[in-house]
N, C-alpha and C positions, 0 to 999 in steps of 0.2 A: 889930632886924636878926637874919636866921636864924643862928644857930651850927651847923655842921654839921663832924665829926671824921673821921677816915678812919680806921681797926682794921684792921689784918695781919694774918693768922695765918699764922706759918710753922713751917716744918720742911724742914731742910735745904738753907735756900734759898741758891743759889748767888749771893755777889757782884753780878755784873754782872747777873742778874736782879734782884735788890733795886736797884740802883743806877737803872735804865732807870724802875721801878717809882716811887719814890721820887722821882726828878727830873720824871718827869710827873704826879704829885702835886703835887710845890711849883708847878708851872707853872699850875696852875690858881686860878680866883679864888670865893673863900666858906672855904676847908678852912681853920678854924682851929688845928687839931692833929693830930699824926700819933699813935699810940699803936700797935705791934704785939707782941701776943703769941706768943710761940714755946712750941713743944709738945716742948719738951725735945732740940733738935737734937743729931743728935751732929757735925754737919759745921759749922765756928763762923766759917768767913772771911765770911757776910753778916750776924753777929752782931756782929764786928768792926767791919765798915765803919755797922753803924746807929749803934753807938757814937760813933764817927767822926762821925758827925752830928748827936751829941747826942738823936737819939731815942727817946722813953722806951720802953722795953721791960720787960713783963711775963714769967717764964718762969715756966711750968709748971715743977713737982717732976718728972712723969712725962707723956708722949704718951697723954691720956685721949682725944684726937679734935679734928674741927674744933665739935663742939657745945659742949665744954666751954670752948675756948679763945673762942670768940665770949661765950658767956655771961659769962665771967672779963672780957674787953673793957667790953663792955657797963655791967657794975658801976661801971667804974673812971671809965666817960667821964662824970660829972655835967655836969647842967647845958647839956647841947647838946639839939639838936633835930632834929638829922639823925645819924645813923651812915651812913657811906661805908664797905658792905663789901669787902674786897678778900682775893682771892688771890696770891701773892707772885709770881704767873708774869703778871700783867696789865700792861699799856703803856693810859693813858688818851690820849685826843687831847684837842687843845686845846678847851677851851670844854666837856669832857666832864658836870661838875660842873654850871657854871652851865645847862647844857640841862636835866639833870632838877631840879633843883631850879624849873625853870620850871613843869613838868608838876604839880609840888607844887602848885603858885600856882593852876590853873584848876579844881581840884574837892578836893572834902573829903573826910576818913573815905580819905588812899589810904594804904594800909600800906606801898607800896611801888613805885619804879621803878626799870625794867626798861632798861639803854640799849642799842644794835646792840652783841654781842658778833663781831668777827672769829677767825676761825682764822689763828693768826700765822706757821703755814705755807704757808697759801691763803687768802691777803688778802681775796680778792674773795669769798671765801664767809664765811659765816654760824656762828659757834660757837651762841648762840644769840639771840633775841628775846622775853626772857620764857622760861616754862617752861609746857609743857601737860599733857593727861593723854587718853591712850590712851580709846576706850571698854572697853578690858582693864585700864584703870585702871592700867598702866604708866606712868609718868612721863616726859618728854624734855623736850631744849631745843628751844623751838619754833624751827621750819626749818632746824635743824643740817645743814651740808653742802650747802643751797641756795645759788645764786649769787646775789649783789644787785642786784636788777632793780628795783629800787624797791618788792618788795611789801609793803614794812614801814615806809614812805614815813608813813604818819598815825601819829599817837598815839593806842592803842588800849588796852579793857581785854584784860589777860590773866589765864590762871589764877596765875600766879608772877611772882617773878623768879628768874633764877640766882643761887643766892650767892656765885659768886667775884667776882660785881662786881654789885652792887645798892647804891641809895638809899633807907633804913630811914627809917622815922619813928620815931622815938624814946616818941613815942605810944603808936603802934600797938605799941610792944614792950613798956612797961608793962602796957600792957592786956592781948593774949597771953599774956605773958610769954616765958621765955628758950626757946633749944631743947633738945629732948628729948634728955639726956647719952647715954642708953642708946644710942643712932646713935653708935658710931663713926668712920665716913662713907658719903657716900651718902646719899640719904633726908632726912636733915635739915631740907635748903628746901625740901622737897616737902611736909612735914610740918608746918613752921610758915608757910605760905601757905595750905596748905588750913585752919588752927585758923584764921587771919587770914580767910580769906575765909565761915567758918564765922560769924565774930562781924561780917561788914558790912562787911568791910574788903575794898577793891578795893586793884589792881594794876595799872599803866600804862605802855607803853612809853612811850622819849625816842624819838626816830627820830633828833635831831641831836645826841645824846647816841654815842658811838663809842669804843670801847678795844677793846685786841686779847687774845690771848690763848692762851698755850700749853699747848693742850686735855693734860690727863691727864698734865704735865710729873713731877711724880713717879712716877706713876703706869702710866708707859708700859712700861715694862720689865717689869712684873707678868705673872705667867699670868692668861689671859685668866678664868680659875677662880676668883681671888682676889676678880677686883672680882664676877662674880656670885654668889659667897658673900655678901659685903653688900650688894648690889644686890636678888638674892631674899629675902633673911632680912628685912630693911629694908622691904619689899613688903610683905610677908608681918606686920610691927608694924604699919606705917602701917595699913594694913585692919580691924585690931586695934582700934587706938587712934582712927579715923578717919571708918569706914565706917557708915553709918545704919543701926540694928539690923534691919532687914528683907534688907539685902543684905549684912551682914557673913558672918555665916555661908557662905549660898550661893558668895560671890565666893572666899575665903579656901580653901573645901572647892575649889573651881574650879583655884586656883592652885596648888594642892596636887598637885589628882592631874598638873597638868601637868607638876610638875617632878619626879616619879615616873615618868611617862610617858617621858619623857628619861632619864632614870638609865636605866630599863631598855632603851631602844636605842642611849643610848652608854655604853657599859660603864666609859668613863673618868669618865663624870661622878659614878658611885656614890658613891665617899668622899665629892666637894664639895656632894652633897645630901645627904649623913647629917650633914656638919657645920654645913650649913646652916642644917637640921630642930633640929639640938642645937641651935643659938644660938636657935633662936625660943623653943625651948621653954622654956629657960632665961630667958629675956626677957617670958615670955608675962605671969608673975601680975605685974609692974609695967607693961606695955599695959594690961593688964586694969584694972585700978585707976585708972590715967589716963584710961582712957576713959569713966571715969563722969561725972570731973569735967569732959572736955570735951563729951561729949555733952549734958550740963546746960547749958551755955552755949551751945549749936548756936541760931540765929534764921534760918539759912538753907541751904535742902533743897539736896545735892550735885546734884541734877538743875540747879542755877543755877548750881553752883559750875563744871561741868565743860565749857560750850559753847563754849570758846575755842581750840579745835583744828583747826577743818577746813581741809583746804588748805596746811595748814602742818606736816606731818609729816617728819620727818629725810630725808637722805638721805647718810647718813656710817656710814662702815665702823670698828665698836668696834673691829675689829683688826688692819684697818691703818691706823689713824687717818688716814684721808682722805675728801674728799665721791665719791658713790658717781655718777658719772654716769649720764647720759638716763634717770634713777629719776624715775619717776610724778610726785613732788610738784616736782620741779623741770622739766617740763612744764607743770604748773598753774601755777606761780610764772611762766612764759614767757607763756601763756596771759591770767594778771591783769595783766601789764605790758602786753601786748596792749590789753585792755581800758579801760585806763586812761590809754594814750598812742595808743592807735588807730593805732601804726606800724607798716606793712608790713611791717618787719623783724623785729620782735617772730614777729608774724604767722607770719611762713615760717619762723622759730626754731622756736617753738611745731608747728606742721607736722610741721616736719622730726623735733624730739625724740618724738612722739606715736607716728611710725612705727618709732621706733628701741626703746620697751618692750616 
């Protein structure tokens, strides 16, 4: 029988989010252990109540990020064969668990699945389904901000999963290995799916697989300049440590001058790309030296790695955190439900959204 653990990583997580979190964990069936890490909170009332629960917690000395705290997890769980990633701001649904552990069951070599993330502001939308890559080789959660019309109805492959709520193999994370510490956040799962899909390892969503999820709950109150500081600096390693030496260069010099390009016509952005530029460079000679040891172990060309995108591109506003209506891809997403239920209504949906971009 599979063993399979659930790892938290928190910081500052409030109570009654750990509480909702937690009690829809134990509601599910396979999770033999709950283990969460905390990154050195300074806010202690859902540190309290895990106690209060009896379960075991790890802390960090200091807030090195979410790489090091999953790493730290990872060590502790011997002996299992699934790792249940979790962010502290997630609600699972019933039967969440046992759906992807299914998907485990019908093919081999999969590093990892993906189940329907919701926005637990906007139910009916999409946080994410797996995670894709830009042909700008930007990163996102696939269909973020889309409504659920059923277009994510099969179990498919994708390039990722998201890691605030993915099902790890345990496998496939010996063999990878942990995530890259230098990410302080951001980047991270983008980073260790792309090394995973590097070494053969595929990605697959659950479709009856469901949890919800409060997009950027830390994180919301931040200037919008913060999270692109690790957002581009992070870009900017991944490409580093990632990219197939024919287009690292080229792509990297690319991304470069864009965020240059911007500094200089928005005047405010200057500082948060000087600071930016300083963390890469700072960061640069250990990319650089990872990337030898993972480009030695590359068995398959990023042109395979990156076809898991179309049609499926966001439509959510980073800064008002909400889905962006009658935006292009939720059009096509009307469009494919069209197609696939052959309804009228779909049909004149579809219509109607097409004249409205």
């Amino acid at each position: 029988m599979t063993k399979t653990a659930a790892l938290i990583v928190t910081y500052n997580a409030p109570k009654k989010m750990l509480k909702k979190l937690i009690e829809s964990i134990e509601n599910q069936k396979g999770v033999k252990k709950i283990l969460v890490v905390d990154n050195h909170s300074e806010k202690r009332n859902g540190i309290k109540y895990l106690k209060e629960k009896n379960i075991e917690i790890i802390k960090m000395k200091s807030n090195k990020g979410f790489s090091s705290a999953v790493n730290k997890g990872v060590k502790a769980l011997s002996g299992m064969d699934y790792i249940l990633l979790l962010n502290f701001d997630i609600i699972l649904k019933k039967n969440a668990v046992k759906e992807m552990l299914k998907v485990f069951d019908k093919k081999s070599k999969i590093a990892g699945v993906a189940p329907k993330i919701y926005l637990y502001d906007y139910p009916e939308s999409f946080d994410s389904v797996g995670t894709m890559v830009h042909p700008g080789l930007i990163a996102a959660n696939r269909g973020i901000g889309q409504p659920d019309l059923g277009q994510f109805n099969i179990s498919e492959p994708v390039f990722g999963s998201c890691f605030g709520c993915t099902l790890l193999s345990v496998k496939a994370l010996k063999e990878i290995g942990g995530l890259w510490e230098n990410f302080f956040l951001y980047y991270e799962d983008v980073d260790w799916c792309w090394r995973a899909r590097m070494k053969g390892w595929i990605f697959m969503t659950a479709p009856k697989a469901e949890v919800i999820h409060h997009h950027s709950f830390l994180l919301k109150n931040e200037p919008s300049t913060f999270k692109y500081h690790y957002i581009q600096s992070n870009l900017l390693l991944s490409l580093v440590r990632l990219l197939e030496p024919q287009k690292a260069f080229i792509e990297i010099a690319r991304r470069s001058r864009a965020l240059i390009h911007r500094a200089k016509i928005e005047k405010e952005m200057t500082k948060v790309t000087l600071n930016l530029f300083s963390r890469f460079f700072k960061m640069l000679i250990p990319a650089l030296l990872s990337r030898f040891k993972i480009q030695k172990r590359r068995t398959v060309r990023d042109s395979l790695i990156f076809g898991f995108s179309d049609g499926h591109e966001g439509c959510f506003s980073d800064t008002e955190y909400k889905p962006i209506e009658n935006n292009l891809p939720q059009t096509l997403a009307l469009y494919q439900k069209w197609t696939l239920t052959f309804s009228n209504k779909y049909k004149k949906e579809a219509e109607d959204a097409s004249k409205r971009i």
